[in-house]
C-alpha positions, 0 to 999 in steps of 0.5 A, a space after each residue: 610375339 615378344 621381341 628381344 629389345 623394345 624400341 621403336 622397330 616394327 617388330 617391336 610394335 607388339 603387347 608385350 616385351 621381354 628383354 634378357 640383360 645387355 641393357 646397361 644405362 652405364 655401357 660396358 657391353 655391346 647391346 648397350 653402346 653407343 646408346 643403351 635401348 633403355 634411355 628411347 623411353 618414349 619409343 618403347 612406351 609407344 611400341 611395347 605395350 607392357 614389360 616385365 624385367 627380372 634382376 637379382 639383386 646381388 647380380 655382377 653385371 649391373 648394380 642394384 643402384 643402375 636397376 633402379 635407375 633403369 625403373 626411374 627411366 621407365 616411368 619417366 617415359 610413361 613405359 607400363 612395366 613391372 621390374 621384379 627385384 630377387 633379394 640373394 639372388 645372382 646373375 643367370 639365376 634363371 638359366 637352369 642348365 647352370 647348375 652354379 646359378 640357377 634358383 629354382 625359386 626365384 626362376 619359378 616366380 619369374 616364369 609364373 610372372 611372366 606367364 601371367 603377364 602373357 594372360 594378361 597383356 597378349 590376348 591372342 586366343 589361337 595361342 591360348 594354353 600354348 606357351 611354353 618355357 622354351 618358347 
Protein backbone atom coordinates (compact mmCIF):
# COMPACT_ATOMS: atom_id res chain seq x y z
CA UNK A 1 0.00 0.00 0.00
CA UNK A 2 1.25 3.36 -0.57
CA UNK A 3 0.03 6.44 0.93
CA UNK A 4 -0.77 10.08 -0.80
CA UNK A 5 1.49 12.05 1.75
CA UNK A 6 4.11 10.48 3.83
CA UNK A 7 3.94 11.54 7.52
CA UNK A 8 3.56 10.52 10.53
CA UNK A 9 -0.11 8.80 10.07
CA UNK A 10 -0.62 5.28 10.81
CA UNK A 11 -1.20 4.75 7.14
CA UNK A 12 1.56 5.90 6.42
CA UNK A 13 3.59 3.48 8.45
CA UNK A 14 4.27 1.63 5.12
CA UNK A 15 7.72 0.39 2.69
CA UNK A 16 6.92 2.84 0.13
CA UNK A 17 5.22 6.30 -0.58
CA UNK A 18 4.39 7.75 -3.40
CA UNK A 19 3.25 11.55 -3.67
CA UNK A 20 1.51 13.12 -6.63
CA UNK A 21 2.68 17.34 -6.46
CA UNK A 22 0.99 19.72 -3.86
CA UNK A 23 3.96 19.78 -1.61
CA UNK A 24 5.41 22.89 -2.09
CA UNK A 25 8.11 24.09 0.52
CA UNK A 26 7.04 27.71 -0.67
CA UNK A 27 3.24 27.27 -0.15
CA UNK A 28 0.77 28.81 -2.70
CA UNK A 29 -1.40 25.41 -2.81
CA UNK A 30 -3.46 24.16 -0.23
CA UNK A 31 -1.77 20.63 0.43
CA UNK A 32 1.06 22.87 1.28
CA UNK A 33 -0.17 25.39 3.95
CA UNK A 34 0.08 26.01 6.72
CA UNK A 35 3.14 23.49 6.94
CA UNK A 36 4.18 21.68 3.72
CA UNK A 37 4.40 17.75 4.84
CA UNK A 38 7.85 17.85 3.20
CA UNK A 39 9.54 19.94 6.00
CA UNK A 40 8.15 16.68 9.07
CA UNK A 41 11.62 15.11 7.51
CA UNK A 42 12.00 13.14 10.42
CA UNK A 43 8.56 11.83 10.67
CA UNK A 44 8.36 10.48 7.10
CA UNK A 45 11.97 9.17 7.48
CA UNK A 46 10.52 6.93 10.27
CA UNK A 47 7.25 6.11 8.52
CA UNK A 48 7.61 5.77 4.71
CA UNK A 49 10.38 3.71 4.34
CA UNK A 50 11.30 4.64 0.73
CA UNK A 51 10.21 7.60 -1.79
CA UNK A 52 10.49 8.03 -5.42
CA UNK A 53 9.58 11.64 -6.47
CA UNK A 54 9.13 12.56 -10.19
CA UNK A 55 9.29 16.17 -11.41
CA UNK A 56 10.04 17.74 -15.00
CA UNK A 57 11.87 20.08 -15.04
CA UNK A 58 10.35 23.00 -16.93
CA UNK A 59 7.34 22.12 -14.65
CA UNK A 60 5.11 25.64 -13.76
CA UNK A 61 4.06 24.78 -10.16
CA UNK A 62 7.61 24.49 -8.62
CA UNK A 63 10.80 25.72 -9.93
CA UNK A 64 13.50 23.50 -10.29
CA UNK A 65 15.62 25.46 -7.31
CA UNK A 66 12.32 24.56 -4.81
CA UNK A 67 13.05 20.69 -6.05
CA UNK A 68 16.32 20.68 -5.25
CA UNK A 69 15.68 22.00 -2.10
CA UNK A 70 13.17 19.65 -1.38
CA UNK A 71 16.03 16.86 -2.00
CA UNK A 72 18.18 18.74 0.41
CA UNK A 73 15.40 18.35 2.85
CA UNK A 74 15.29 14.64 2.62
CA UNK A 75 18.60 14.01 3.05
CA UNK A 76 19.07 16.22 5.86
CA UNK A 77 16.38 14.13 7.62
CA UNK A 78 17.69 10.78 6.83
CA UNK A 79 14.45 10.22 4.24
CA UNK A 80 15.56 7.09 1.70
CA UNK A 81 14.41 8.37 -1.29
CA UNK A 82 15.16 8.75 -4.99
CA UNK A 83 13.88 12.19 -7.06
CA UNK A 84 14.01 11.80 -10.67
CA UNK A 85 14.39 15.12 -12.67
CA UNK A 86 12.98 15.01 -16.74
CA UNK A 87 14.98 17.74 -18.47
CA UNK A 88 12.22 19.34 -21.24
CA UNK A 89 9.56 17.93 -19.51
CA UNK A 90 6.26 19.87 -17.80
CA UNK A 91 3.94 19.73 -15.70
CA UNK A 92 1.47 16.52 -15.70
CA UNK A 93 3.74 14.88 -17.92
CA UNK A 94 2.57 11.72 -16.53
CA UNK A 95 -1.27 11.89 -16.92
CA UNK A 96 -1.96 10.42 -20.34
CA UNK A 97 -5.45 11.44 -20.88
CA UNK A 98 -3.86 15.26 -21.29
CA UNK A 99 -2.93 14.83 -24.65
CA UNK A 100 -0.92 18.72 -24.20
CA UNK A 101 1.17 17.18 -21.37
CA UNK A 102 1.90 13.83 -21.40
CA UNK A 103 5.40 12.47 -22.52
CA UNK A 104 5.32 9.18 -23.36
CA UNK A 105 8.74 9.00 -22.39
CA UNK A 106 9.25 10.48 -19.71
CA UNK A 107 5.89 8.69 -18.07
CA UNK A 108 7.17 5.20 -19.25
CA UNK A 109 10.62 5.79 -17.20
CA UNK A 110 8.88 6.90 -14.28
CA UNK A 111 6.29 4.07 -14.22
CA UNK A 112 9.01 1.42 -14.85
CA UNK A 113 10.74 3.26 -11.86
CA UNK A 114 8.22 3.07 -9.83
CA UNK A 115 7.57 -0.66 -10.74
CA UNK A 116 10.98 -1.52 -9.90
CA UNK A 117 10.98 0.41 -6.51
CA UNK A 118 7.87 -1.77 -5.63
CA UNK A 119 9.96 -5.00 -6.38
CA UNK A 120 12.28 -3.41 -4.76
CA UNK A 121 10.98 -1.73 -1.26
CA UNK A 122 7.34 -3.49 -0.99
CA UNK A 123 8.00 -7.56 -0.81
CA UNK A 124 4.59 -8.45 -0.45
CA UNK A 125 4.56 -11.91 -2.30
CA UNK A 126 0.50 -12.46 -2.53
CA UNK A 127 0.73 -9.06 -4.65
CA UNK A 128 3.52 -10.30 -6.66
CA UNK A 129 3.08 -9.35 -10.74
CA UNK A 130 -0.12 -7.76 -9.59
CA UNK A 131 0.53 -3.98 -9.84
CA UNK A 132 -1.25 -2.29 -12.24
CA UNK A 133 -1.10 1.57 -13.87
CA UNK A 134 -4.11 2.18 -12.06
CA UNK A 135 -3.80 0.83 -9.09
Amino acid sequence: MVCRSPCDRSCCRRRAARDYGGRLLDGGLPLADPEPPVTKGAAIAKNAGFLLAFFGADDFVMSLDEWHRIGDAFRSAGVVHEQVTYDGVGHGFFNDERPETYVAEAAGDAWQRTLAALATHVRDSGSAGRVSRSA
